[in-house]
N, C-alpha and C positions, 0 to 999 in steps of 0.2 A: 761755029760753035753749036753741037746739037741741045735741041732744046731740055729743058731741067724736065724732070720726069715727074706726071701729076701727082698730085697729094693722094696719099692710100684714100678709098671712101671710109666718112665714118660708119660703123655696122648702122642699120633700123632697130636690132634688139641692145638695149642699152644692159652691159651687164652691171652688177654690185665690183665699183671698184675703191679702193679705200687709199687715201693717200695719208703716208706717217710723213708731217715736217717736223723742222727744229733746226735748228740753226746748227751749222759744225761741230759737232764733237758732243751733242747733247745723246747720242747711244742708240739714233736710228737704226744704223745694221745690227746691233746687240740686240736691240728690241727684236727684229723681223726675225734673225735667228733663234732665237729662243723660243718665240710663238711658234716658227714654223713645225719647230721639235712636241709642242703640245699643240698643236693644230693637223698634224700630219694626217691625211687620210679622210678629210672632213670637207675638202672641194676648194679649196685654196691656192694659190697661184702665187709667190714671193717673187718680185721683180727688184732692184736697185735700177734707177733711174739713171746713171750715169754707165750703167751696163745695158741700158736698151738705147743709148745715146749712141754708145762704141758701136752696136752692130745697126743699127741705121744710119750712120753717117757714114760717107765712103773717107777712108783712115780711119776710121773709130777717131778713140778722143783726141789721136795727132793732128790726123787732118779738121777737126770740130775746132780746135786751140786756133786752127791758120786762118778760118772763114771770120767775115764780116758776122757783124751783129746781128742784122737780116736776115744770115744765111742760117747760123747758129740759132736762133728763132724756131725757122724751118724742122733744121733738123729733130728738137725737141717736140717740135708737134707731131712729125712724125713717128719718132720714139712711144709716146704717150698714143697716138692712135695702135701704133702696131701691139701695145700690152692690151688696150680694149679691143682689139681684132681676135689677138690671142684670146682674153677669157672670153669671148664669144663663140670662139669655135670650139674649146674644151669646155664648155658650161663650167668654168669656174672663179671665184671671188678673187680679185686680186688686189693683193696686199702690194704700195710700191712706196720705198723710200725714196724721198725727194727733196728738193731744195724749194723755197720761196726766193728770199732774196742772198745774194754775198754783200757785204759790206766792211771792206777795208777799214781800221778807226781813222785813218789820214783823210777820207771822205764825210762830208756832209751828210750823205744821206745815202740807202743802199741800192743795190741794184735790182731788180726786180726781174725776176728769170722765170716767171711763172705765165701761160700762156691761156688765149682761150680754151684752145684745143684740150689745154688739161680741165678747166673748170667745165668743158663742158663730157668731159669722162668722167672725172671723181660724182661720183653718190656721195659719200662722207672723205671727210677729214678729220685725222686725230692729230692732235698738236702735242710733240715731245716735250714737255719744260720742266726740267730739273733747276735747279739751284746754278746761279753762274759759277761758285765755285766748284761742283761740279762737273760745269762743263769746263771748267778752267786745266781741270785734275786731269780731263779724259783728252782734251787737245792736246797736254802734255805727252800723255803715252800714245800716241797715234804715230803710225809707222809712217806714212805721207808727211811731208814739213805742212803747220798751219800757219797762218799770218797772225804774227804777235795782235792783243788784244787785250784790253784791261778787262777789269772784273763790271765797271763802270759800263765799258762798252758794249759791252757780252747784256750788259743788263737792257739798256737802251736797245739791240737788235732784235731781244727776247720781246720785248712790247710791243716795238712795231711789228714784228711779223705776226704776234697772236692780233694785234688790234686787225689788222689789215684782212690777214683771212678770215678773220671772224664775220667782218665786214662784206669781205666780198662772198661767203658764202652763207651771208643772210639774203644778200640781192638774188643769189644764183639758184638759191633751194638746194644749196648742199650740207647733210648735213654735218655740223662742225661740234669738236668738244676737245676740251684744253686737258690732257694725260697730265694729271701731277702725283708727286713720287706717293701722296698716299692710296691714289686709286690705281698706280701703278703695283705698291705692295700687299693692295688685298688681293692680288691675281683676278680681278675682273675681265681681264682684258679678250682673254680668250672667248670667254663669254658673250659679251658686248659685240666682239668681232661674228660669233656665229648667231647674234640678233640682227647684225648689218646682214648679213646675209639670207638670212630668212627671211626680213621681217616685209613685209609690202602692202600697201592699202588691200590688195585682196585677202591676203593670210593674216591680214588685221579684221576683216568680215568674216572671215572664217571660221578664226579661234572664237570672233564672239558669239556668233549664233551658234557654237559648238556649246559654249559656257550658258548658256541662253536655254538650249535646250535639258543641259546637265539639270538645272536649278528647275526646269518644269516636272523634270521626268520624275521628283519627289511631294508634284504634289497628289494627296492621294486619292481624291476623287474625280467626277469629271473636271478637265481645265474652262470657267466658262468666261472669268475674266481675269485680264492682268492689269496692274496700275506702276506704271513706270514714274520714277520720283527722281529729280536731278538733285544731288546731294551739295553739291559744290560751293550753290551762292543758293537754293530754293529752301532746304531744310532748315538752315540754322540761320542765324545774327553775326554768326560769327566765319572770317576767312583765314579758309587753312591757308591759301597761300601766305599770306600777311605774318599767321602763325609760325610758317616754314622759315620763312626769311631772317624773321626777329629771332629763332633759334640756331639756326645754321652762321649767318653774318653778324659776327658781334661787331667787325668794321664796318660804319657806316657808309663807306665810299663804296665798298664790296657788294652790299646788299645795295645799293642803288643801281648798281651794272649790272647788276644782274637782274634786278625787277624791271631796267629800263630797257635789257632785249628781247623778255618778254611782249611787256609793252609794246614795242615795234613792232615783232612778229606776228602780234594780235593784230594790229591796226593794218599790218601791208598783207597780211596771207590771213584772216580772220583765222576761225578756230578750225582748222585742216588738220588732216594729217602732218603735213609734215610741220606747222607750228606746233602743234602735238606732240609730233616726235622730237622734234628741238628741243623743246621745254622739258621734256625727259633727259635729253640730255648735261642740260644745264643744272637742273636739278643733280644728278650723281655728280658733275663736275665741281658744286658747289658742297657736296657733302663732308668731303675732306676726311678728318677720325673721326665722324658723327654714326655712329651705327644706328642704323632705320628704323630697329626694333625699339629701342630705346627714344628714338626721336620720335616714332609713332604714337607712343603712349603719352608724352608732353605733349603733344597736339591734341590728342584725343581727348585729354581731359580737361582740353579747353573749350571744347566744343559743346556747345547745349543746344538742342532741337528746341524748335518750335513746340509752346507745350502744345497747342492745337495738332500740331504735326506727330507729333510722341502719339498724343491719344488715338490720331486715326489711326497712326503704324501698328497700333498694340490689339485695337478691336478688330481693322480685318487682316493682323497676322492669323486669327486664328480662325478665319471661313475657311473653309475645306476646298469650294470651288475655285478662288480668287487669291493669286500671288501675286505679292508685291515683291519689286524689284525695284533697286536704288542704282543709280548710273552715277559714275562717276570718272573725273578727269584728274585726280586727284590723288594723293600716295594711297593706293590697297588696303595695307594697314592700318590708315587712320579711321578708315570706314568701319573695317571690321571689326578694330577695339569699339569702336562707338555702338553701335549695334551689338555688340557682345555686353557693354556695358549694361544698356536698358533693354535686355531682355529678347531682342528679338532675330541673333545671329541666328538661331534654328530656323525658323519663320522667313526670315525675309532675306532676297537673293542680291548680289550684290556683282556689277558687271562694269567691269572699266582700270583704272590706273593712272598714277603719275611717274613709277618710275618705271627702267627698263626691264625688271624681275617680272614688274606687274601684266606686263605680256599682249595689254590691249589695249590701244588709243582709243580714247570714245571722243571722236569727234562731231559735228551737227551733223555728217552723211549717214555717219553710222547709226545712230540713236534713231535716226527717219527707219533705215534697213531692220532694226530690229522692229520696229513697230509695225511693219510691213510682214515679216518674216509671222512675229506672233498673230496677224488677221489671216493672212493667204496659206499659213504650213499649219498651226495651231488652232485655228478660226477662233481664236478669242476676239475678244471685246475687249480694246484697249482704253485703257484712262491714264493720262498722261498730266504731271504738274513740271513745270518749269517756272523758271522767272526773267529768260533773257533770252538774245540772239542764239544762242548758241542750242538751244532747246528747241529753236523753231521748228527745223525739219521733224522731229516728234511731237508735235503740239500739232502742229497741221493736219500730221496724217493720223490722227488718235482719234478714235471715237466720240472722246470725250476729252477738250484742252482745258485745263483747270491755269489759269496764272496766278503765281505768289508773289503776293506786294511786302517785303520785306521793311524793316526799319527804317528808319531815315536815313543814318549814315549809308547807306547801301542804295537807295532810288537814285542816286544821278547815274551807276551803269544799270538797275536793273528796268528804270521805266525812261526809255530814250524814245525819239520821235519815231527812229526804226522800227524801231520797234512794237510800236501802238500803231504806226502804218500795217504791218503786216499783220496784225494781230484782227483790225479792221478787215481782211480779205478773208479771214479765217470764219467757219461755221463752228455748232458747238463749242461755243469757247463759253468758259465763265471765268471770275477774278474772286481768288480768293484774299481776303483781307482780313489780316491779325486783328484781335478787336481791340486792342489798343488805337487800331489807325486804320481809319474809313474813310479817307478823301482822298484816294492818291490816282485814282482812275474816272475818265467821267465815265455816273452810272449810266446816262444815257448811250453811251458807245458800247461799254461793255458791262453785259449783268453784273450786278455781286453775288453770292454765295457764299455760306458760312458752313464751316466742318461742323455736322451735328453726329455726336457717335450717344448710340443709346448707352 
């Protein structure tokens, strides 16, 4: 018997490849069809999974039906390498409908068809899930016979496969988001699909020292200092995520899974990119008919600055030398009602995002890179406030690191052990402290200081 022919190599350059699942008859090929028609000419690549099976296997799907389970395996990894072969050699994005699992209802439990070889090609996945009776309507009209299935069991395979890839493509850094019919009928998708495509930790440094410089090139005298100010958790008392949540998830189970894969995301990949870009993720997926602009302003008007913080923003918004810039991880919009609100949208620059419109992850790498970008490209003097881990790499490399000791409800994540470690290795650093609350640092480790504005 001659021997079985080696596995294709996988490429070195990893291109953007997007896997659409759903379980049968949820509208996978409908979907790839229709985008490919508003996607056409934009660097795109439409595969069907079970058509790159047919022409990697010797028989296509007759002979794939005859082989063992092992063998059938095989052949699908190869399938799934030769589409990442492919948009490697054409530079282009490809978009492939595919399966997770099949699951007969006469079975316990289903069968799981998804391999490394794929987890380790998909960048993102988008998860099809309509309504089971949906999918019940469209298995109906499907020209191929489907295996009968209640509405019950449709519902039950629709779970396990969002729970599962959700799962494995939090372990794997892929990133995942659940397509439901109302973010399918604002036509985002197109869109989102050409952010997968573009988007990447470099062209996330890019765009922002691009915005970075925008926001300089207005100020009108010499530039001689900048003061960077984390908005998130350092400005206010109050959290927009918290804010986000309690307006978007009116079910409480809802808004607990979704705060709690945050949470994980935070705890296994701290604040990265790509927990970054997940959380953008999660966010649109959780939006549902909530329009941005409208949920931007309910947030915004719940948010109150530090009045210490309000005073400094207001007195040196208007030094000629010295722009302030507010960074943030957090929806665009909320920022900029807030700022428009008191006074100082003209004035003060505003760099970062929560969702995927918003256009730039400000992660801990990046806020260091701007701080760097404004001393070595600018030659400013940078002054920097933060209140947590995530601020570090801007706190360290700033001229001047100012920390904000917030509230009480707020010190168990903003003053942690890590945190006061690093802050110990740091030079110029001082601690700012509301005057309401002056014991929350020891003075001997780290100065205090008080915002004095004339």
């Amino acid at each position: 018997m001659p021997p079985k022919p080696a596995a294709p190599p996988v490429p070195s350059y990893k291109p953007v490849v997007v896997g659409i699942f759903g379980i049968p008859g949820s509208g996978k090929s409908h979907l790839i069809r229709a985008t490919m028609r508003q996607l056409k000419g934009h660097g795109f690549a439409f595969y069907e999974s079970r058509n790159a099976i047919d022409a990697s296997c010797r028989g296509g799907l007759i002979g794939y039906s005859q082989l063992t389970e092992k063998e059938q395996k095989r052949c699908r990894e190869k399938a799934i390498i030769s589409i990442q072969k492919d948009c490697t050699g054409n530079n282009t994005t490809g978009l492939v409908a595919a399966h997770y699992m099949f699951w007969p209802q006469r079975e316990i439990s289903g069968h799981t068809i998804i391999t490394d070889a794929d987890l380790d090609t998909y960048t993102h996945i988008l998860y099809l899930d309509p309504p089971s009776e949906t999918i019940m309507r469209y298995r109906g009209m499907a020209k191929e016979g489907r295996m009968p299935a209640s509405l019950a069991h449709l519902g039950r395979w629709r779970k396990a496969e969002k729970e599962e890839l959700r799962r494995l493509c939090l372990s794997r850094e892929i990133l995942f988001m659940v397509l439901t019919p109302p973010l399918l009928a604002s036509n985002k998708l197109p869109s989102i699909l050409r952010g997968f495509q573009r988007h990447s930790e470099e062209h996330n440094t890019n765009v922002a020292l691009k915005c970075l410089d925008n926001i300089l090139s207005t100020v009108p005298g010499k530039l001689e200092e900048v003061t960077l100010l984390d908005s998130d958790t350092a400005l206010t008392p109050c959290d927009g995520e918290s804010l986000f949540w309690s307006l978007v998830c009116k079910e409480r189970q809802r808004m607990e899974m979704f705060s709690s894969l945050i949470k994980f995301l935070e705890a296994r990949h701290g604040f990265s990119y790509f927990t970054l870009r997940q959380t953008m993720l999660i966010h649109e997926e959780a939006l549902e008919h909530h329009r941005m602009d409208v949920l931007s302003s309910q947030i915004a008007s719940r948010i109150r600055l530090y009045p210490e913080l309000k005073d400094f923003l207001k007195h040196f918004a208007r030094k000629r030398n010295i722009k302030l810039i507010v960074l943030t991880h957090g929806p665009r919009q909320v920022w900029e009602k807030v700022l428009k609100r008191e006074g100082l949208a003209d004035n003060v620059g505003l760099v970062g995002g929560g969702f995927l419109e918003d256009g730039i992850v400000m992660t801990s790498e990046l806020r260091g890179a701007l701080v760097r970008h404004l001393r070595e490209t600018h030659h400013a003097r940078v002054r920097a406030f933060g209140d947590s881990l995530q601020n570090l790499e801007m706190l360290s490399q700033a001229d001047e690191a100012l920390i904000i000791i917030g509230t009480q409800q707020k010190r168990a994540g903003a003053v942690n052990k890590e945190f006061q470690q690093a802050l110990a290795r740091m030079n110029h650093r001082k601690v700012i402290v509301p005057s309401y609350d002056q014991n929350q640092f020891d003075e001997n480790q780290v100065p205090v200081t008080r915002l004095f504005v004339e």
